[in-house]
Every structure is written in C-alpha cells, then in structure tokens.
C-alpha positions in Angstrom: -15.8 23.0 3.8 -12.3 24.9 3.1 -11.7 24.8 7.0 -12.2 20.5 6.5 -9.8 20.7 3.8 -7.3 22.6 5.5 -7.3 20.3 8.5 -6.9 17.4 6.3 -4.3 18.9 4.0 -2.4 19.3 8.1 -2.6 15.9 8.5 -1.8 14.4 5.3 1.3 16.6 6.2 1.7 15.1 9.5 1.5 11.9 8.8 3.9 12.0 5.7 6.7 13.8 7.7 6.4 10.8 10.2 7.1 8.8 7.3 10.4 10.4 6.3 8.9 13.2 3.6 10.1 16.8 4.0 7.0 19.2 3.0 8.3 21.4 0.4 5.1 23.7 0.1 1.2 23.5 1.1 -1.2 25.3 -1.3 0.5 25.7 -4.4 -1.4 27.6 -7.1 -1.5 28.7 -10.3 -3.4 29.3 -13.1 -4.1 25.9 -13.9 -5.2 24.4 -10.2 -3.6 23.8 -7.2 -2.0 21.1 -5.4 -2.5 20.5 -2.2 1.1 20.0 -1.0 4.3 19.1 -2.3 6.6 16.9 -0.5 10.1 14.9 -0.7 12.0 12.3 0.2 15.6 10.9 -1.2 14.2 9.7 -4.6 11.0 11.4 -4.9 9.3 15.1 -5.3 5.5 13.9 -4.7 2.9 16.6 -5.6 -0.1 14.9 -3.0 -4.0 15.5 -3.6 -5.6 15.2 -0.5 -9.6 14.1 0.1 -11.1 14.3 3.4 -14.4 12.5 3.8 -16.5 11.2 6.4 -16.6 8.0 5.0 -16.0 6.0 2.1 -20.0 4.3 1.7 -20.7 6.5 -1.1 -17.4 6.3 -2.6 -13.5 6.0 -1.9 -11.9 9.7 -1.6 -9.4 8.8 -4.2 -12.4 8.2 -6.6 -13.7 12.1 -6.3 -9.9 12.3 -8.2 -11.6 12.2 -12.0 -10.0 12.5 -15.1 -9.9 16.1 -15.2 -8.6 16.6 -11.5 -6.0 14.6 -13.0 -5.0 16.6 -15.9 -5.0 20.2 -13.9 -2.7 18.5 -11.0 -0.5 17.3 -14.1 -0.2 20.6 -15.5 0.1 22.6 -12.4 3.2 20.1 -11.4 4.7 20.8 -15.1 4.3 24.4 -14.0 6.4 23.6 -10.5 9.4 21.4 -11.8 10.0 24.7 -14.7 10.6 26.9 -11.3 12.2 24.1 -9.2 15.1 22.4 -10.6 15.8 19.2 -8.9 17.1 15.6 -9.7 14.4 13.9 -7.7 11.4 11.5 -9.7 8.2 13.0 -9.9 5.5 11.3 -8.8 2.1 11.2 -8.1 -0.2 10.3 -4.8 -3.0 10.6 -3.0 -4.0 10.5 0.4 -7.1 9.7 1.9 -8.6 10.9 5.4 -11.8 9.7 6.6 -13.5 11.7 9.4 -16.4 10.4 10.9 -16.9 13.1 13.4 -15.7 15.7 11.0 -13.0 17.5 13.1 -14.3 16.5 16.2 -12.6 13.0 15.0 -10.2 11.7 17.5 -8.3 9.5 15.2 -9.1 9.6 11.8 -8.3 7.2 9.7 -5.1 8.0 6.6 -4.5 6.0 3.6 -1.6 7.0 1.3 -2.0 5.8 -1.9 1.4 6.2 -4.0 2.0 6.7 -7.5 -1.9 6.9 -8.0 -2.4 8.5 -11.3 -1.4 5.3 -13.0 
C-alpha cells in the first residue's frame, strides 16, 4: 500500500509542477501527522493530502479525508508555518488519483481539488 501511496504522492507532484507550483517538501512529519507534500505558487503555500484509489464506486478519495484527518493536517501545517516564515496564504487541497490498474495504470486520472477543508 505505502509503495501506491508513494507513486501517487509522485504524481500529485507532477502534475502540480505542470501547473506552476514549486514543491517545497514531500513527507513532512511530525508528531501530529504528516502531510503529504507542501507546495507553492505566487500567493499560496498549499499543504496537499493526496488519495490514490482505484476508483471512486465506493466513495470519492477526498471523502476518506474525515474530520479527524482534517484536524491532524491542520495541526501539523501550524507546526510548519512556526519553522517557515513566509508571506504566502495558507491553504488547503486535495488531490485525487484514480488507478484502475493500480500502477500498471497508463494514465490515471488527477483531480485537484483546492481550498478543500472548507
């Protein structure tokens, strides 16, 4: 499962440096949780939780982002901006990848979904 995640967290990356973000770390940790990466662009530092799923029949990707997953991504970004001082907008996203063929999946299909702890 971790090497799934790991393929989708490289990705996620991908695809959100084609769209202008700068990756400013993959896999932070702490105490508190971890977020999957941590990326920017002119007006925003985006902390990104990425689900990779084969599919979306039992249930969208973002909706495996509960309440709690919520609170420990909150607190471990709190964490980051005390160590990173920057001017940018915090914000929070999500990004989807569904796999059908697991990583045998020729062109999987990405959904960013911004601001998404709303």
């Amino acid at each position: 499962m971790k090497r799934t995640g790991d393929w989708g967290e490289a990705l996620a990356a991908e695809y959100l440096q084609a769209k202008g973000y700068q990756v400013v770390t993959a896999g932070y940790r702490t105490r508190h949780g971890e977020i999957d990466l941590i990326v920017a662009d002119a007006r925003f530092v985006v902390f990104v939780e990425v689900k990779t799923r084969k599919d979306d029949s039992f249930a969208s990707a973002r909706e495996f982002v509960d309440s709690r997953k919520v609170a420990r991504i909150r607190q471990t970004a709190e964490l980051w901006l005390m160590e990173h001082e920057t001017e940018l907008q915090p914000r929070f996203d999500v990004v989807e990848i569904y796999a059908p063929y697991g990583l045998d999946t020729r062109y999987p299909e990405i959904q960013h979904l911004e601001d998404a702890f709303q």
